[in-house]
N, C-alpha and C positions, 0 to 999 in steps of 0.2 A: 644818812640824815634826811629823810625822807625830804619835803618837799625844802629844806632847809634852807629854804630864800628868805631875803627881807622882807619878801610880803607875801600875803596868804596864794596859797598852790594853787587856787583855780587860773587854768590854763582854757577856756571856754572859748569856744569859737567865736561866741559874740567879740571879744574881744579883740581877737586880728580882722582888721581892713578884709573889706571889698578885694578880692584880686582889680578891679577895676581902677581902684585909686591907688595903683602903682603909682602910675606919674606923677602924684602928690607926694610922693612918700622920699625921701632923698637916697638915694644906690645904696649907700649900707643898712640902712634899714631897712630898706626894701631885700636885701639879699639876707637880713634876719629874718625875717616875716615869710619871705618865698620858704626856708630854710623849716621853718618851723611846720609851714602850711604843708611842706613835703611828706613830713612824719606823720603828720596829722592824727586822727582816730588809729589807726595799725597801730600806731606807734606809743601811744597810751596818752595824748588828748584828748579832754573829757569835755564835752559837750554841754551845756548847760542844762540844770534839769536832771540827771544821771541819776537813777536808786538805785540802792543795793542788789536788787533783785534783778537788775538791767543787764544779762548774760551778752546781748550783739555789741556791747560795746567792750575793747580786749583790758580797758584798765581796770575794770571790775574780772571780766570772767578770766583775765589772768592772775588774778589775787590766788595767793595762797589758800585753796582747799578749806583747811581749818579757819582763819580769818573769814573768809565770804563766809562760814555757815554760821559762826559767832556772831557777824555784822546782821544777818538775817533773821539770827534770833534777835538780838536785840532792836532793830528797826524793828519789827515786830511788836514786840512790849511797847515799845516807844509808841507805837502807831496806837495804841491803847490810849495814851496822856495824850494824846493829839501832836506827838512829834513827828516830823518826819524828816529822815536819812538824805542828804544830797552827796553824791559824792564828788570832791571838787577836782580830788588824784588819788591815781593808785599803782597799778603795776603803769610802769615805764619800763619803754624798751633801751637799753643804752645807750643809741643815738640820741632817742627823744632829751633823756637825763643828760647827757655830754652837751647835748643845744641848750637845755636849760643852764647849765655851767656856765658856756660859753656867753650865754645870754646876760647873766647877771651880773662878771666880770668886767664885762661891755658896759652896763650900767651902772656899776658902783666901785668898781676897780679890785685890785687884786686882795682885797679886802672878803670879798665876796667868796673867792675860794675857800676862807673859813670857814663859811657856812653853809655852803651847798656841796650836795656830796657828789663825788665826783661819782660815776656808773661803775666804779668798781665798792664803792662804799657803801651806794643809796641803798637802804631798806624797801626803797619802791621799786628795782629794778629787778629785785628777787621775789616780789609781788607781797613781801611782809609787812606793807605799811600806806596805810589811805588819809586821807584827809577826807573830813565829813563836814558840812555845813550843816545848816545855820548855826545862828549862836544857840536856839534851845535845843539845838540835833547836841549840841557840843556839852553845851550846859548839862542834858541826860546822859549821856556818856561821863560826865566828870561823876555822876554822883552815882549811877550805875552799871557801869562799863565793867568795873572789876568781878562783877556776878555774871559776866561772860567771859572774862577774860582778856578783856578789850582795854587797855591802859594806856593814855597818856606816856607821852615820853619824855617832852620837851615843855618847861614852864612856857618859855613864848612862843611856844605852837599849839595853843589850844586845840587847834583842829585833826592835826596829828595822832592815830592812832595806829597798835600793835599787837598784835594777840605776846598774851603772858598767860598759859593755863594756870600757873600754878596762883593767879592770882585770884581764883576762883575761892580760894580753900585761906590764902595768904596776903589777898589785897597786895594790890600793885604797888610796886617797887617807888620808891622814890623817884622823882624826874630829875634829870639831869636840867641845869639854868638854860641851857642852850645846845646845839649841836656838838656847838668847838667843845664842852664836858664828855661825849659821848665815845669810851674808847674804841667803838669801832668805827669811830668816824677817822681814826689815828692813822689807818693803813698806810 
């Protein structure tokens, strides 16, 4: 279930606190945050800013081989229409996805395990699935993604995307309404 949280997968550094404003921050969140900041970049958080083409950072250059060169071509084209490609997530290393788990159950209760996949499930942890920004990165991918092979998976994950070659030839598969539809999110 790739980034299959309640809200959109950018994981950007902006995001987490200052190590400095520990002391503001109250001990379990601060032990979420430290927890987070440990896996950091290695670990497959994405940095604000991230293109396709951005090999030094591991959640792009660990994507799947066939996905990065499809996501390449199409930033590409796209960069024609004046789109351009952000990547918000991608390859996650299993700690990284097991902290996101942990994180959002924390936050929304056990609820939450429906829809965030656990590191034995996520399509991000095998490197087969990225989240792309903005909305017109997302909007060119809805309407040309399948002439790469690049499909949508999830209706309320816009951002969400998967190589499917054979949608090249057959246009992408229907989307599941959500992760909890997704039978390989069933393990």
């Amino acid at each position: 279930m790739s980034s299959s949280s309640p809200e959109p997968p950018s994981k950007s550094s902006s995001a987490v606190p200052p190590p400095s404003s520990s002391a503001a921050v109250p001990p379990s969140k601060a032990s979420r945050r430290d927890d987070h900041e440990a896996l950091g970049k290695a670990g497959g958080l994405v940095p604000d800013g991230v293109a396709v083409s951005d090999d030094a950072i591991p959640a792009v250059a660990n994507l799947d081989p066939d996905l990065l060169k499809a996501l390449r071509q199409a930033a590409t084209e796209a960069a024609g229409d004046g789109v351009e490609f952000v990547v918000n997530s991608g390859w996650r290393s299993p700690n990284y996805r097991s902290q996101h788990l942990r994180e959002a159950v924390s936050k929304y209760g056990s609820e939450a395990a429906r829809w965030v996949a656990t590191a034995a499930t996520s399509p991000h942890v095998s490197g087969d699935a990225v989240g792309i920004g903005h909305s017109d990165a997302t909007t060119w991918l809805s309407d040309h993604g399948a002439e790469y092979g690049l499909c949508r998976i999830y209706k309320n994950e816009p951002w969400h995307y998967e190589l499917r070659p054979e949608a090249i030839d057959d246009g992408c598969p229907r989307m599941y309404a959500d992760p909890t539809q997704d039978p390989r999110m069933q393990q």
